[in-house]
N, C-alpha and C positions, 0 to 999 in steps of 0.2 A: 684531816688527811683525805684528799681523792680516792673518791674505788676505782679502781681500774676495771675490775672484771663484775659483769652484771648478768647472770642468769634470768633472761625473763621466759615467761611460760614457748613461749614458741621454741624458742633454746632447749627447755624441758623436751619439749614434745620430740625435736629431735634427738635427744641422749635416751629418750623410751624407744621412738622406735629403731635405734641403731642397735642397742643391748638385745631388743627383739630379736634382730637380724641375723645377729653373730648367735644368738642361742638357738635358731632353726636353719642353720647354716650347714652345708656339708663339711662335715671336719676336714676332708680331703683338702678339698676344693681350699676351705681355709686358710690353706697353708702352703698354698702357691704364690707366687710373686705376685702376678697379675691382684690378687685380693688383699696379698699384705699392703700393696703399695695403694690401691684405692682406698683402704682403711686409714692408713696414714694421712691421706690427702682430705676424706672427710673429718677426720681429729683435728687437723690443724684449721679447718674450716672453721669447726665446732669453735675453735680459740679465738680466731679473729673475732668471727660472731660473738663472741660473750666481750670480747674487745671494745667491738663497734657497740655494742649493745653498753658499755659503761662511757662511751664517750659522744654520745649520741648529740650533743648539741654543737658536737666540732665537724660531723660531718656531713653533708647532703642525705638530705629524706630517702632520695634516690638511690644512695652507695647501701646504705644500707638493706633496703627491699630488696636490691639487687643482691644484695651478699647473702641475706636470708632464702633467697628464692634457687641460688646455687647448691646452698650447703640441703638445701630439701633436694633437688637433681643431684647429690652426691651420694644421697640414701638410694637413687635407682640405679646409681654405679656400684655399691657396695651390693644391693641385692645383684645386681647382674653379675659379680665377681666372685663371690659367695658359694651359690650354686653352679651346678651345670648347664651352661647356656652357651649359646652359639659364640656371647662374649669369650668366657671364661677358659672356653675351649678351641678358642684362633678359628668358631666357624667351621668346627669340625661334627659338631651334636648338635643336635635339633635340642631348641629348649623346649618344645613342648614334652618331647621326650624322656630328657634326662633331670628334669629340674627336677623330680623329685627321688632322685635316685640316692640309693645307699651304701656305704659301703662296706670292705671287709679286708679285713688283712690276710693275704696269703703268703706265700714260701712257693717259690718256683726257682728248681738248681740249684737251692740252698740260701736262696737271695729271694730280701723280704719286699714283696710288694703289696699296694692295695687295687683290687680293685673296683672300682663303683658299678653296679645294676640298678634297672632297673625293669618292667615284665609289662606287657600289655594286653587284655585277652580281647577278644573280638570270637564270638561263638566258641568253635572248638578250636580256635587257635592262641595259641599263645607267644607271644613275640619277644623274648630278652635281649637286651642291649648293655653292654660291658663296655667301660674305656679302661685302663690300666695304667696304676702312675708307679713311680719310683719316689725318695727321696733321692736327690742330687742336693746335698750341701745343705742347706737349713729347709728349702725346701722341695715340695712334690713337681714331680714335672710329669704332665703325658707321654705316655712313648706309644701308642698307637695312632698312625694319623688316622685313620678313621674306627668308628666305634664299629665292636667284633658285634655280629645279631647273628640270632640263634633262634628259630620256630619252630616251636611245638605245636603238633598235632594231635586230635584225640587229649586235649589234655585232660587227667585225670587229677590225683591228687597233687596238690603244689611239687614241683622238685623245685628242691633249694637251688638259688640261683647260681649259688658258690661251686655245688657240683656240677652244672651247666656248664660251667664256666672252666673247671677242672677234664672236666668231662668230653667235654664237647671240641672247645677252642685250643683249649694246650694241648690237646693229642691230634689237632688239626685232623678231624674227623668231618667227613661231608655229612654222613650221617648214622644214628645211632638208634636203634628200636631196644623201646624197655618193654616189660608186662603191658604196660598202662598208655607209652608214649612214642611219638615217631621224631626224634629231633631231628632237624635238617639244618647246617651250618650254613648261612646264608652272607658271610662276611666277605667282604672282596679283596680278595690277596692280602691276608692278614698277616703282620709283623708280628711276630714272636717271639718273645725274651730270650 
């Protein structure tokens, strides 16, 4: 009987670092179209490849490099789709920014949403950056076109970002002085659930 399907180590090496991927991935971000559907497009990648890889002496040297050299540029789709990147987000966040950003589930109005930070300091300043998604249907969608930022000054001890974010952006405050801190709302005509 023919094998059809042939795992060789470079095959391997991709199915290690795709599991990598999806396990340091924003779960958010996850579970947006844009990343389902790059996932799907590297899976089925992944199939051919083991494909070509059991039929290897029906096809050119060339098809095949070539297909292995795609399904490796389908892992920098999948990391681009994954997190917070200027991909992920139609060009709206800086990936330097937000790619390693977290997130958290809130309740705004009674309606549950998440949304992602993450905080920069530079001396006494400190810089937070929020976008906000919804589920719509299976999945999350942004609904800020642009990411809400929030700087703190004088910063002292850490404020959660979450209350920043409660605090600050949903009371649409310019600005807000604690014991410790001077927050200053620095978003530009922010959209508000």
């Amino acid at each position: 009987m023919e094998q059809k399907f042939v795992i060789k180590r470079s095959t391997r090496f991709f199915v290690l670092l795709f599991i990598i991927l999806l396990l340091t991935a924003n779960w958010v971000i996850l579970q947006t179209f844009p990343a389902f559907l790059m996932i799907v497009c590297s899976l089925a990648m992944a199939v051919v490849m083991a494909y070509l890889d059991g039929h290897a002496e029906q096809y050119h040297h060339w098809l095949i490099k070539t297909a292995r050299i795609a399904l490796f540029l389908s892992l920098l789709g999948v990391m681009s789709f994954v997190h917070e990147t200027s991909l992920s987000t139609g060009g709206e966040s800086h990936t330097i920014v937000m790619f390693p950003s977290n997130a958290t589930r809130i309740n705004i109005k009674g309606q549950p949403y998440v949304v992602t930070s993450t905080n920069n300091t530079l001396g006494f300043t400190r810089t937070y950056f929020f976008n906000l998604y919804k589920r719509l249907g299976p999945f999350y969608v942004r609904i800020n076109p642009r990411s809400y930022i929030v700087t703190a000054v004088n910063v002292g001890p850490d404020e959660d970002a979450t209350w920043v974010f409660k605090n600050i952006v949903l009371k649409d405050r310019t600005e807000l002085v604690t014991a410790k801190n001077e927050f200053r709302n620095d978003s530009q005509n922010p959209v508000l659930p």
